[in-house]
N, C-alpha and C positions, 0 to 999 in steps of 0.2 A: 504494500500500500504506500500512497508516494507521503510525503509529509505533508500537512495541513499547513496552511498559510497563515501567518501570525493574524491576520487581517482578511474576513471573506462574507458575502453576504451568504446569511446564516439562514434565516426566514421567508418565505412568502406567506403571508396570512389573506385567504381570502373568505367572505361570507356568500354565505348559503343554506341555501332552505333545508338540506340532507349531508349532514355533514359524514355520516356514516355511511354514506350510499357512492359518496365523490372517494371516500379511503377505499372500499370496495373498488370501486371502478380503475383508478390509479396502483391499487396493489397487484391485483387479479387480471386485469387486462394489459397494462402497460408496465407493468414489471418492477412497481417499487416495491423496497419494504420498509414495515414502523423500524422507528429510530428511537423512538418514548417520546412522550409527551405529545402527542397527539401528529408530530413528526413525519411524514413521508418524506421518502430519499431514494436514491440510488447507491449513493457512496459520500463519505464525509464529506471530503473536498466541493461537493455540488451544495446548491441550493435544495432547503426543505421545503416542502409544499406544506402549510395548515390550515385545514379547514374549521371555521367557525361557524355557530347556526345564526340564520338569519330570521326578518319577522319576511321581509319579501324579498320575491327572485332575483335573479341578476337581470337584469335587460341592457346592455352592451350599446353605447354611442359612437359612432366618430373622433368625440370630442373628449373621452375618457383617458383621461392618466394612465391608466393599466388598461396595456394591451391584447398581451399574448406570455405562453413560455411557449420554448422550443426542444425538442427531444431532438439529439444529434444520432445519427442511428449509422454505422459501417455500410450498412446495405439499404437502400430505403424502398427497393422493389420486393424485398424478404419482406420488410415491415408491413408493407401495403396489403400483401398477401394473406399474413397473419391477421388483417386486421378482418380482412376479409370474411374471414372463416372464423371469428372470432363473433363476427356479426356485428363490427362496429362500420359505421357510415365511414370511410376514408377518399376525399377525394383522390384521383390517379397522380401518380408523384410528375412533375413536369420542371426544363427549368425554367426558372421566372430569370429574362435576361441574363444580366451576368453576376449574378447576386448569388442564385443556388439551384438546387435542386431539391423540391419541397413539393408538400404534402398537407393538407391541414384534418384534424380533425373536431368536432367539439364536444365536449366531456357532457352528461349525464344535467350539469345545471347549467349550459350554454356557453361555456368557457371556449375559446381558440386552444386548441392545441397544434402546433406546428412539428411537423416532420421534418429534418434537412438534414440533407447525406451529407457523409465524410466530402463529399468531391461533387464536382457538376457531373451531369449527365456522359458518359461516356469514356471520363477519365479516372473511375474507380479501378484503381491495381485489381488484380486477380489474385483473391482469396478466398479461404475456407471463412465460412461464420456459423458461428453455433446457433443453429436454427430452435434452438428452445429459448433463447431471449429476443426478444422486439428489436427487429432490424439487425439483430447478430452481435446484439448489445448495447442499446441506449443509455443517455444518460443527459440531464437535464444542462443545456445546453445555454440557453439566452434567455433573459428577464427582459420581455421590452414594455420597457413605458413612453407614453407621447411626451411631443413639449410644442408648447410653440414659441418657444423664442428658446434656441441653443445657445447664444451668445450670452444669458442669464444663467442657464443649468451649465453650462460648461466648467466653468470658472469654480462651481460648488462641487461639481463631480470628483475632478483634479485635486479638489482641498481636502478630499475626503481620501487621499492618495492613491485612486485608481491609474492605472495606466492608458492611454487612448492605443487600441489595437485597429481602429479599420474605419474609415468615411467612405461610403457606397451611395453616389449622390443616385437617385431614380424621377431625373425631372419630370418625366413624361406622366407619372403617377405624381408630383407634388408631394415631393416627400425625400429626405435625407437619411440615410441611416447610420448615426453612429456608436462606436463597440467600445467599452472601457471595461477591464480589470484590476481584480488586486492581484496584479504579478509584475512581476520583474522579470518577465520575458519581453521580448521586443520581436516585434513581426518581421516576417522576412526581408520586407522592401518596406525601406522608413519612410516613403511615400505611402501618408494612411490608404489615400485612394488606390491604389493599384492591386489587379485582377487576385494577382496572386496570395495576398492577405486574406482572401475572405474565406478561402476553405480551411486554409489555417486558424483563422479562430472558432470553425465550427467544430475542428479536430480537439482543443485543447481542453484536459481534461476537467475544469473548473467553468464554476455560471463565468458566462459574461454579461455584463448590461449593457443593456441596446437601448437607444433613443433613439426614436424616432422623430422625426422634426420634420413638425408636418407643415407647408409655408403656409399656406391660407389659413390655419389655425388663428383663433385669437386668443383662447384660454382654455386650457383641460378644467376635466370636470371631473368630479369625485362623488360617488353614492352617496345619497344621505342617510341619515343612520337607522341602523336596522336592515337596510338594504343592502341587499347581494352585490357584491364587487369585490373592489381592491379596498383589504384593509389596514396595508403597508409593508415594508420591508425591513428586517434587522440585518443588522451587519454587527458582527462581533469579531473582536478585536482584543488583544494585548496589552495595546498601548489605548491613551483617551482621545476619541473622537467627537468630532460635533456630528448632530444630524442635520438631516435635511427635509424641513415640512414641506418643501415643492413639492417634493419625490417621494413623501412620506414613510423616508429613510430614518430609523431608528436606530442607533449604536448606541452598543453596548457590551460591558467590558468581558471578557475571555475567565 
C-alpha cells in the first residue's frame, strides 16, 4: 500500500433520502467497501463517499457547486459491460474530444457518476484485468465542483496547498476544466494544457479536484437544508489548514 499523504481530501458528505440504499448501491454494484463510520472507499489514499439522510431529494441544476465524482476504471469497455449485466442504466463509453474516454452513470438518488478510462479510446496498452472488479479495478478518481469565477477559487485552492495538474479548456461546451492535488508530483508536460497531462491525472492513484468553470455562470448554488445534494468536503491534514466556504471545504486536523 503506497503511503498516505500528510494532507488529502478525506470526505465527501452528500444528502439523501436512502442513505442505506446509496451504501448498498456503491458497495455491491461499484465495488467499494465500509471504512467505519459511515465511510465508503476504495483504498485510503482516495476520497470517502458519506451518505446522510435527507427531508427531500436531490434535484440537480446547472448552476450547482457539486457536480459529479468520477470512477477511473483500466478498462472502461469491461466496466460498461459489467454494468450491463449488472442491470444498471450505463450510457456506451465514447470519447468526449480530447478530454477522455467516459461513460456516465446515475446512482439510485440521481447522482452523476462518471466513468473514465486509464487512456482515450484506442490507446489502452494491452493487458490482463481482473474481471471480478468494475472496469478491472476502479477507484475514485475526480471530485468536480463548479465555479464561476476561477480567478477567485484559484488563489484559495493553491492556499490550501494543492498542486495544479491539468487546464483542459472545452470552449465549444463553455466551460474550462481544471485538476488540482495534494501531491508533489508534477505532470509530464509543465504546460497544464497539453494532451498528454490529462490521462495522466486520470491514472494517479489519489482524488483529484476538478473545477469546473463554467463562463456564462454567474453564481453556484447550494441545497437548502434538509435537501438532497452537496453537503461539503473535509480534507484532513497534519499540519493547520484554513477552509474554504466557497467550496464548502472543511479541514481538519490528522
Amino acid at each position: 500500500m503506497p503511503d498516505l499523504p500528510l494532507t488529502k481530501l478525506d470526505t465527501l458528505t452528500l444528502s439523501v433520502k436512502n442513505p442505506a440504499a446509496q451504501q448498498r448501491f456503491y458497495c455491491e454494484v461499484l465495488g467499494m467497501s465500509d471504512r467505519g463510520e459511515g465511510r465508503l472507499a476504495y483504498a485510503p489514499q482516495e476520497i470517502a463517499l458519506r451518505f446522510v439522510a435527507a427531508d427531500a431529494p436531490y434535484v440537480p441544476r446547472p448552476s450547482d457547486l457539486y457536480w459529479k465524482i468520477a470512477l477511473s476504471v483500466p478498462n472502461i469497455d469491461l466496466a460498461y459491460k459489467q454494468l450491463q449485466k449488472a442491470g444498471v442504466s450505463c450510457t456506451a463509453p465514447v470519447q468526449f474530444r480530447d478530454v477522455g474516454y467516459l461513460a456516465k452513470i446515475t446512482d439510485p438518488e440521481g447522482f452523476t457518476v462518471e466513468l473514465i478510462d486509464h487512456w482515450f479510446e484506442g490507446e489502452r496498452p494491452e493487458e490482463q484485468h481482473d474481471e471480478t472488479l468494475l472496469g478491472g479495478g476502479a477507484h475514485l478518481s475526480l471530485l468536480t465542483l463548479r465555479t464561476a469565477d476561477i480567478a477567485a477559487v484559484e488563489p484559495e485552492i493553491l492556499n490550501l496547498g494543492m498542486t495544479p495538474l491539468s487546464v483542459q479548456p472545452v470552449d465549444p461546451y463553455g466551460f474550462t476544466l481544471h485538476f488540482y492535488a495534494f501531491t508533489d508530483e508534477q505532470p509530464p508536460n509543465e504546460n497544464l494544457e497539453a494532451v498528454e497531462n490529462r490521462t495522466w491525472v486520470y491514472r494517479r492513484p489519489y482524488t483529484v479536484l476538478e473545477i469546473q468553470h463554467v463562463h456564462a455562470l454567474t453564481t453556484e448554488t447550494t441545497p437548502s437544508e434538509n435537501v438532497g445534494g452537496y453537503s461539503g468536503v473535509t480534507i484532513r491534514s497534519a499540519d493547520p489548514l484554513a477552509s474554504y466556504e466557497r467550496l464548502k471545504i472543511t479541514a481538519e486536523r490528522s
